[in-house]
Structures are given as structure tokens and as C-alpha cells.
C-alpha atoms as one frame of an Amber mdcrd trajectory, in Angstrom:
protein
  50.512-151.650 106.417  48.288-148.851 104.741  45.958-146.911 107.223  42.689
-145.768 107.350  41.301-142.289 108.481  37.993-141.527 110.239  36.517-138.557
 109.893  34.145-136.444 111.803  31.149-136.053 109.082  30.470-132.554 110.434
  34.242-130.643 110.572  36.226-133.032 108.852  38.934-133.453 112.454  40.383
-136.658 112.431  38.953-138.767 115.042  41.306-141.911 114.870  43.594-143.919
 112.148  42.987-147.779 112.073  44.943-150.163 110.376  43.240-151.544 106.709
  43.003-155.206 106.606  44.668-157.162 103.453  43.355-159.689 100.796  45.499
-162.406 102.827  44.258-161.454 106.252  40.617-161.375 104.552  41.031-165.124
 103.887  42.518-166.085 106.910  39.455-165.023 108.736  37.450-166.838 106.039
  39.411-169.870 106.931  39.344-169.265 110.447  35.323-169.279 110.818  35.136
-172.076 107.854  36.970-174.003 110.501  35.230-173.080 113.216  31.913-173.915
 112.140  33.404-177.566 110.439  34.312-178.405 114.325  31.052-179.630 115.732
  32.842-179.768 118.993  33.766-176.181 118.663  30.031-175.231 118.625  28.633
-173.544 121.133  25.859-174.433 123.291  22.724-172.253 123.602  23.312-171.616
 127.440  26.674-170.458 126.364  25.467-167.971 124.019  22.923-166.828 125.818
  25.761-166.240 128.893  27.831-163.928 126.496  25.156-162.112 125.582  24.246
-161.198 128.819  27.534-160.174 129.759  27.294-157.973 126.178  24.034-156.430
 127.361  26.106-155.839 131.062  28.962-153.845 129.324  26.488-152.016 126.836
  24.754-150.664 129.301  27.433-149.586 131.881  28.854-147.784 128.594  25.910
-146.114 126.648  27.322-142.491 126.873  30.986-143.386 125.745  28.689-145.932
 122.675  26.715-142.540 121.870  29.429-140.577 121.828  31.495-142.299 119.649
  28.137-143.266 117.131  27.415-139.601 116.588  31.089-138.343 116.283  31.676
-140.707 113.489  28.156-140.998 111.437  26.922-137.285 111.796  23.640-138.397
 113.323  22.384-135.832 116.724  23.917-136.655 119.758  19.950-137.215 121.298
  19.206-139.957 118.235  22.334-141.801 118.777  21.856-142.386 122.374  18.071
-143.715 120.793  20.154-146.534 119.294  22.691-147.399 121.270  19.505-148.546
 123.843  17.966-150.010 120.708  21.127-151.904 119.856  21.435-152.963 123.301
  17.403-154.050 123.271  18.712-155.922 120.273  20.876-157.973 121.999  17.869
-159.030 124.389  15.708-159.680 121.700  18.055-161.969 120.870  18.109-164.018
 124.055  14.643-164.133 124.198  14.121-166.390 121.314  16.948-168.421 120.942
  14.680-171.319 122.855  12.371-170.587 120.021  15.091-171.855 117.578  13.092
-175.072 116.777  11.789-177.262 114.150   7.958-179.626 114.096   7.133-182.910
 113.977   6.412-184.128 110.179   3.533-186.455 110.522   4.180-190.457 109.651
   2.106-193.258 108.747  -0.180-191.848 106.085   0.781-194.697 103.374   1.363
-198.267 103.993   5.243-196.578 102.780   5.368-194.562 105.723   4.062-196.467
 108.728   6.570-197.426 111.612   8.613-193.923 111.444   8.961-191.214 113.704
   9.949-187.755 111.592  11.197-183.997 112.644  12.873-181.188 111.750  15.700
-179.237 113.885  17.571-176.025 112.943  20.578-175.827 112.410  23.213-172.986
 111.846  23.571-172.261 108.509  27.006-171.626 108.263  29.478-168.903 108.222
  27.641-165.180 108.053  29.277-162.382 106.282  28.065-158.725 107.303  28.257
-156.142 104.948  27.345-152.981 106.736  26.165-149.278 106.001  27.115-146.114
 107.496  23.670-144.651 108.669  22.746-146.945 111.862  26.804-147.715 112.783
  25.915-149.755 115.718  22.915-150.839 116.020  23.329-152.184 111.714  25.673
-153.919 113.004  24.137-155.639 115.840  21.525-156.766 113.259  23.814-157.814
 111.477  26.223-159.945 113.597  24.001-160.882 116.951  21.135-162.702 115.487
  24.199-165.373 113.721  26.063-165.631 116.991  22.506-166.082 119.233  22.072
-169.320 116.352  25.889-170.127 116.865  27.329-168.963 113.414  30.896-167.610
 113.059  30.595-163.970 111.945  32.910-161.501 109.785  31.296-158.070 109.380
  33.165-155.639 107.022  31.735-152.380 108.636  31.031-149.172 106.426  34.599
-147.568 106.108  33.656-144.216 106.978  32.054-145.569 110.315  34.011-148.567
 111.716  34.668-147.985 114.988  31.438-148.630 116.426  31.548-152.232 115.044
  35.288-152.823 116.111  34.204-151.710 119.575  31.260-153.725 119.356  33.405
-156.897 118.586  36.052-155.758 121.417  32.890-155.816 123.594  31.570-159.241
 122.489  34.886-160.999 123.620  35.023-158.966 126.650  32.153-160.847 127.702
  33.469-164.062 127.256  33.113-164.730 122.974  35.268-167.279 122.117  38.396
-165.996 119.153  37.265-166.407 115.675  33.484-166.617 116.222  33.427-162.894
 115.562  36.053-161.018 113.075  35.613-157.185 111.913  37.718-157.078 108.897
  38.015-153.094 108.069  38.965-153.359 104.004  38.724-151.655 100.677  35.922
-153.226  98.362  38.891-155.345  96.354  39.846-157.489  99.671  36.398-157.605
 100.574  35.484-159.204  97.334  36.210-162.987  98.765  33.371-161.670 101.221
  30.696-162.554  99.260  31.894-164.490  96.210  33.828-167.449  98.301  32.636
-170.979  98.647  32.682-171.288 102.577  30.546-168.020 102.744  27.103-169.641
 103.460  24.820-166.157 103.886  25.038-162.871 103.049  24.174-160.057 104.826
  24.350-156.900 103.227  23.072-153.463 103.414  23.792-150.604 101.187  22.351
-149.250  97.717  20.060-151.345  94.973  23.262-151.340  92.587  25.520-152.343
  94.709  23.538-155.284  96.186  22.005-156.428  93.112  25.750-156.418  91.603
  27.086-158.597  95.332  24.220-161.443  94.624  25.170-162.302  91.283  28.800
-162.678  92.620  27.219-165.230  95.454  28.981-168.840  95.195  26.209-171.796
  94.325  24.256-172.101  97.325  24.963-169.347  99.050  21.723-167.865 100.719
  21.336-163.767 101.292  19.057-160.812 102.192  20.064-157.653 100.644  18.401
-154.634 102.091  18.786-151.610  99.830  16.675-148.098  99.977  13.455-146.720
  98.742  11.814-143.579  97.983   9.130-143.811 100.805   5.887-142.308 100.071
   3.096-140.625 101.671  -0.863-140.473 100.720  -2.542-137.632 102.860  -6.639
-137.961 102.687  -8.317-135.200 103.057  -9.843-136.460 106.689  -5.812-135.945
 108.419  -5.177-133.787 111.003  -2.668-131.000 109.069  -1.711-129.913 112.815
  -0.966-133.328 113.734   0.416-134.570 111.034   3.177-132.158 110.138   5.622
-132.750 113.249   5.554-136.148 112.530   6.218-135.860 108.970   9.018-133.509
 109.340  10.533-136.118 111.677  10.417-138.807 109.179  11.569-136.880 106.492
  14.423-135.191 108.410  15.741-137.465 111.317  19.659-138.125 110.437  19.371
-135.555 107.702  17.327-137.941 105.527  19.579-140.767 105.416  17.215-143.577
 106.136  16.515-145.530 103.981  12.574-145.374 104.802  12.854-141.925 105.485
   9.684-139.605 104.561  10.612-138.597 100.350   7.031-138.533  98.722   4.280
-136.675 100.065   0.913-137.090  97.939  -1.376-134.593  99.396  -5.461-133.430
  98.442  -5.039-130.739  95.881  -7.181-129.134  98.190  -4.653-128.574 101.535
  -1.545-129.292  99.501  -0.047-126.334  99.459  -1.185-125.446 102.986   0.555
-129.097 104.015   3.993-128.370 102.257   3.998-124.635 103.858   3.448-125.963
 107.158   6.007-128.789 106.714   8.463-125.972 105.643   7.670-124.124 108.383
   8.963-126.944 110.640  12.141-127.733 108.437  12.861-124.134 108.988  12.740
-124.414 112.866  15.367-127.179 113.344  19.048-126.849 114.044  21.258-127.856
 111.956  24.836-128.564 113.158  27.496-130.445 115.320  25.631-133.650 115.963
  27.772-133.408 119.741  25.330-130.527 120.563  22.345-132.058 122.752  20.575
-129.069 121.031  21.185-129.942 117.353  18.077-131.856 115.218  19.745-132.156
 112.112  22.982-133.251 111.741  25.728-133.517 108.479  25.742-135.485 105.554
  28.055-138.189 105.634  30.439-137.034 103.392  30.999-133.397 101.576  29.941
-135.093  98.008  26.563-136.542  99.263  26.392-132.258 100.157  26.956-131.899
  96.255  24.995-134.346  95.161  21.563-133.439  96.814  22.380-129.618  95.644
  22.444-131.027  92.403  19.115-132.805  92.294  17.802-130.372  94.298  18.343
-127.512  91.526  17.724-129.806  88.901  14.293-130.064  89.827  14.435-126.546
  90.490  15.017-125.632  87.198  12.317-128.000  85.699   9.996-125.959  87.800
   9.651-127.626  91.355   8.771-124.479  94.322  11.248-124.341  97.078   9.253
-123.549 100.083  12.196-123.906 102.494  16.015-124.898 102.502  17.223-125.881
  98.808  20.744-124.776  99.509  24.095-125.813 101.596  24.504-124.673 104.399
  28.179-125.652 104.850  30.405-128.179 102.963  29.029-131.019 105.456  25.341
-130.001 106.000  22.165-129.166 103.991  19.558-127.377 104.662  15.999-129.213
 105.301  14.098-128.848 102.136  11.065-128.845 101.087   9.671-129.062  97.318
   6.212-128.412  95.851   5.029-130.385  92.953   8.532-131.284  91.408   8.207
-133.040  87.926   8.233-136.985  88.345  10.712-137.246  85.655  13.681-135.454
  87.863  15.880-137.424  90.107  14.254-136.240  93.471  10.972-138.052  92.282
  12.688-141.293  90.724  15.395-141.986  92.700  16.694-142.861  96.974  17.234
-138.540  98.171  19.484-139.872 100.708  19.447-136.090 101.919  17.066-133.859
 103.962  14.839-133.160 101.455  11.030-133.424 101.423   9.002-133.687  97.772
   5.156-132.744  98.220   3.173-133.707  94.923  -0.914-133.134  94.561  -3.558
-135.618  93.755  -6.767-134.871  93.180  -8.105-138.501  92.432  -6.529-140.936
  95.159  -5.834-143.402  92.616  -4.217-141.694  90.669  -2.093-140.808  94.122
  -1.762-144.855  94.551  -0.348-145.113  91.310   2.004-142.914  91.694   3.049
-143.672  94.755   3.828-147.380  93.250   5.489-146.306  90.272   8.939-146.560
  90.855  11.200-149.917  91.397  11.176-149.805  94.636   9.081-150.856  97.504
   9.869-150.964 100.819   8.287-149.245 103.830   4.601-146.446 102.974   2.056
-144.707 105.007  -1.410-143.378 104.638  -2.493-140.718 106.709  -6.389-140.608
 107.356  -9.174-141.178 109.735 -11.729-142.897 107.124 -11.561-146.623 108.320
 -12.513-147.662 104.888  -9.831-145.174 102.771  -7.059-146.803 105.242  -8.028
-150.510 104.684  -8.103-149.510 100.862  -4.932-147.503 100.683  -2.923-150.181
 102.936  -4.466-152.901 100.453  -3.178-151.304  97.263   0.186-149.449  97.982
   2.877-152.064  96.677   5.054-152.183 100.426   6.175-154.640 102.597   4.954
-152.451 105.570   2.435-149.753 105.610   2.024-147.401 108.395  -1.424-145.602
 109.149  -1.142-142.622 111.027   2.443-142.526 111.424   5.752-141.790 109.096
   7.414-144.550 106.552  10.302-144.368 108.892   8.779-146.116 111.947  10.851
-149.348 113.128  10.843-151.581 116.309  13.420-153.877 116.305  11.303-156.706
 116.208   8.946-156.663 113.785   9.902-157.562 110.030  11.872-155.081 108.011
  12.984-155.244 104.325  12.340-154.398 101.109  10.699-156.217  98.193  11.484
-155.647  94.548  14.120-153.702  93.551  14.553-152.996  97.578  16.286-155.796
  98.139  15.311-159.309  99.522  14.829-161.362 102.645  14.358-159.775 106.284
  15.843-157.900 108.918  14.884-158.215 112.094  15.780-159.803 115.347  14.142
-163.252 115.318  13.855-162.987 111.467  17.303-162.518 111.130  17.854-165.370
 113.293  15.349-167.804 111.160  17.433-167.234 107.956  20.532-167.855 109.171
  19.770-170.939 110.091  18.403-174.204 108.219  16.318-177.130 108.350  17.390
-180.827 108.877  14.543-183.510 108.762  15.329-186.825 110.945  13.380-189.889
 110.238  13.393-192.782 112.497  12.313-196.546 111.492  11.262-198.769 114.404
   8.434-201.692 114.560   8.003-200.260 118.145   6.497-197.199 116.094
């Protein structure tokens, strides 16, 4: 049986070797939840789910340090932001319980034609079938609790193929889930190379896909999808920014820093695109810089450290790379624009790189921070919807009538006044739209697409 390695992100120490799953043990969990979920009388009431998933929240919470611990040692994010969402993920769960009662469908209104008289019509929702989870690296618990919680909460068996360079959260997750009482089968982590997980999306008896990773790879997944198989794909962005001229510089700048830096830019709303006044855009970068230049960079263990590593040496390479190509076609470095080790960059900040390079067309993915100048806001708009993708903006500004315009025009599915691009609760809506991907995350949204409509119709005289 061939192994897999995890790594510590930030020194490269091996931090455990798991066993990698097989093309035949890949399709016996298929078969396992197909079953499952073909044996009505293996379903699970909603009083029994929402019992497990009390008993999940129980044994989250009792181990939140030992669930930080092992997040941060594995995905490179600070020690401080990983204990942020291991209580998220746990919240998660809650959110959960709270609206499985609203799992419900309407009445559809009868007797409208002589055709229709004597009927009584509704809709339920039902489970939509078996879920498969295709995870990312970035969030490695709480992705997955999106990812799996909101099909078990509807009663749908679940197999989530975790990111392999951060597994371990999910395997605990799913050692955790039948601690508290989750029945075999109902939840499976298969931990397998991309050719064994290919049955994970392109199989009959898959009925949704969950996946989250990059535009290519997701686009590529849901043209493999079996007829009738339903998805939501949620891939990055390139967030932007428009500052008006009425913003608070002093105000503003911590919170852009955050967005732009928090888990060394690998967010995939994080802060990339900063359209700023001619007038203060300069003064905005330098004072942005300033901040990058402040924060500590290092072992993501340290309660002290901001920023933490890349999650592997070549993303290191690869933002040097687009970093000095727009360098070279004339972009200002104002802070950072170098490694700082193998495993971590340096937060950077660029002034007026060329929209043509790859840090103004394309997902950083990195710690890096591009600040361009407008001097006609529409011209800023347009810009700021000029690439393929579209996921999460903001406007900053205290004009009431430049923030109902801005938030009007910029092509987003959420737009944040005031704040940074990367601001998420976990119950409100979140995806992306166009070449972002498609569908919603999202608690209770989550939950509504994983399940399905079934109309009943009943023909009495006594109606």
C-alpha cells in the first residue's frame, strides 16, 4: 500500500504518513453510500442528525486547541487565525442544526381550472443523493465542514477527498463525526491521487458535486459530471478595491493590509486590486507598505507570527516570478517583492503594475498587494470588471450616493462597503459567478442544493 507524507508548509518536518486510498477502495465507498442512500430504511431521521451533531459540536469544542494545532501545522496559516476557524467550523456545525426544521417545501395552489379542482398539492425536500467533496488546502477544516455537514444535516451519504497536502484535519473531522454517534458509511474521507479520484466526479451514483479549487481545474471536473449530476464549483478571483477620494487613508489601511495578507494571500477573496484617486494613490500604497513591512512572517506555531508560509516551496517560486515579471515591465515595489525563505514571501506591495502582467490578470494566490490609479471612477469600474472573474469586491467611501453607484455597477456576487473583499460569515451566501465558479456555499445554502424537490398531488371529492 503506497503512503502519503504531510508536510509542515513552513520547515518541511514530516508531521505524519497516511496510507493513499486505491481506485478499488474509491469505488467501494461509491458503492457503499450508493447503497446507503437506495435504503430508505437506512435514512436517518432529522432528530437523529441533529443528535450527532450535537455530540460533534460537544467534542469540537472540548478539543479546539489540539483542532488548531493540528490546522496550522499542516496548512501554514498563524496559529491565532486557525483557532478563528476551528470556532467558525464548529459555529458551522450549529448553523447547521438550526435550520434543518427549515428543510421544507409550500403548498402549490389547486383548483384554478375546472382540470384542477378536487386536489390537494405540495412540495417536500428531499436529499439529493450521494455528495462528493472535493476540498482545498487553504481553510482545511472548516472547507471541509462546508463541505460535508450541510449533506449529512439533509441526510446525504458523504465522501470528501480532502486536499492532499492537508488531510488530516478532515480525517479527524470524520473520526470525530462517528465518535458522536454517525452511523459507518454515511461519511468516507478517501485520501487519493487525482487518477482514483476521477470516479469522484464522473460516476453515475455521484448525484452533486462539491468542489473547491482553481477555475481550470473545476471547469475541466464539470464537463466530466455524469447526466444529471448537479454541482457548485467555487474557484478564485482577483478581488478588487475602488478607494473614493472621501475614505479614511488612516482607517482604511489596517484593514486592507489584513485582507490582502491574512494566510499569506491565499484566499481566494483576498485583497489583489487596489484602484485608488490619483490624487492619494501613492500616499495609500506607501502606507499599505508600511503595514506589510510591520508583520511577522514565520512559523505559523508562534502566537506572535501574522504571516505565515506558502503552501508549498513552488507557490514561493511562482509569486517571485510574477512578482519580477511585473517588475521588469515597470511596476514600483514599495515593500517585500522577494523570498524570504524557500516556504515564505515577503508581503508585497506594487504601484501601478501594467494590466497586461500576470499579477493584474490572474488569482496572486500569494501575499502580494497591486495598487493601480484612477483618475475617472469609471474608468476604475471598468477595470475593476475586466477580467473573467467575479466573485467577492469592495468600495471604500463615505459618499452615500458613490457607494450605491459603485455597489450597483461592480460585476460581484457580494460587495463590501467599508470593509475588505475578504469578509465572510458563515452564513450568508458565498460563491463566485462567471468564470468563479457556480452555485453557493454557505451553511443553509449549501444545505438547499443538496437537496431536491418532490411535488405530491392528492385527488379526493372531499377536496
Amino acid at each position: 500500500m503506497s503512503e502519503l507524507n504531510v508536510y509542515r508548509p513552513f520547515d518541511g518536518g514530516l508531521i505524519r504518513s497516511i496510507p493513499l486510498q486505491s481506485e478499488v477502495e474509491v469505488e467501494t465507498a461509491i458503492h457503499t453510500a450508493h447503497q446507503l442512500f437506495l435504503d430508505r430504511g437506512a435514512w436517518m431521521p432529522p432528530h437523529q442528525r441533529i443528535e450527532i451533531l450535537e455530540r460533534t459540536i460537544e467534542i469540537m469544542s472540548s478539543q479546539v486547541e489540539a483542532l488548531t494545532r493540528l490546522a496550522a501545522e499542516e496548512g501554514g496559516k498563524p496559529y491565532i487565525d486557525s483557532k478563528v476557524e476551528v470556532l467558525r467550523a464548529i459555529n458551522g456545525v450549529k448553523l447547521a442544526i438550526e435550520h434543518i426544521p427549515q428543510i421544507k417545501g409550500e403548498q402549490i395552489p389547486m383548483g384554478q381550472t375546472p382540470a384542477s379542482v378536487n386536489r390537494l398539492a405540495f412540495t417536500i425536500r428531499e436529499p439529493i443523493g450521494v455528495v462528493s467533496s472535493i476540498s482545498a488546502f487553504n481553510h482545511p477544516l472548516n472547507l471541509i465542514v462546508h463541505q460535508v455537514i450541510p449533506a449529512l444535516a439533509v441526510g446525504c451519504p458523504v465522501i470528501v477527498k480532502p486536499a492532499l497536502t492537508t488531510p488530516l484535519s478532515c480525517l479527524r473531522l470524520v473520526e470525530i463525526l462517528h465518535e458522536a454517534g454517525l452511523p459507518q458509511g454515511w461519511c468516507q474521507a478517501v485520501v487519493c491521487e487525482n487518477e482514483a479520484a476521477s470516479k469522484l466526479v464522473s460516476d453515475a451514483r455521484i448525484n452533486f458535486l462539491s468542489f473547491i479549487g482553481s477555475a481550470n481545474v473545476g471547469w475541466m471536473l464539470r464537463s466530466k459530471l455524469a447526466p444529471g449530476t448537479r454541482c457548485a464549483l467555487e474557484h478564485g478571483g482577483a478581488a478588487p478595491v475602488i478607494v473614493d477620494s472621501s475614505a479614511h487613508l488612516d482607517e482604511i489601511v489596517p484593514v486592507l493590509a489584513k485582507g490582502g495578507f491574512y494566510h499569506a494571500g491565499q484566499v481566494c477573496v483576498s485583497v489583489q486590486r487596489i484602484y485608488a484617486q490619483q490624487g492619494f494613490c501613492r500616499e495609500l500604497a506607501i502606507k499599505l507598505a508600511a503595514e506589510g513591512e510591520k508583520m511577522v512572517v514565520g512559523d505559523p506555531l508562534d502566537p506572535n507570527t501574522e504571516v505565515g508560509p506558502l503552501i508549498l516551496p513552488r507557490e514561493v517560486d511562482r509569486v517571485e516570478e510574477w512578482v519580477n515579471e511585473a517588475v521588469e515591465a515597470g511596476a514600483e515595489v514599495l515593500c517585500g517583492g522577494k523570498k524570504l525563505s524557500d516556504t515564505c514571501f515577503a508581503p508585497t506591495v506594487l504601484l501601478n503594475p501594467p494590466e497586461n502582467v500576470r499579477v493584474s490578470q490572474n488569482e496572486i494566490f500569494g501575499p502580494v498587494i497591486c495598487v493601480y490609479s484612477y483618475s475617472d471612477k469609471q474608468d476604475a469600474i471598468n477595470r475593476a470588471n475586466g477580467l473573467p472573474y467575479a466573485f467577492q469586491a469592495s468600495v471604500f467611501t463615505n459618499d452615500l450616493e458613490d457607494a450605491l453607484n459603485v455597489t450597483q455597477q461592480l460585476n460581484a456576487t457580494a460587495v463590501m462597503v467599508n470593509d475588505h473583499t475578504a469578509f465572510r460569515v458563515d452564513w450568508m451566501p458565498f460563491g463566485g459567478r462567471d468564470a468563479s465558479g457556480i452555485g453557493l456555499g454557505g451553511i443553509q445554502y449549501s444545505m438547499h442544493e443538496m437537496t431536491r424537490d418532490k411535488m405530491l398531488v392528492f385527488k379526493s371529492p372531499s377536496l
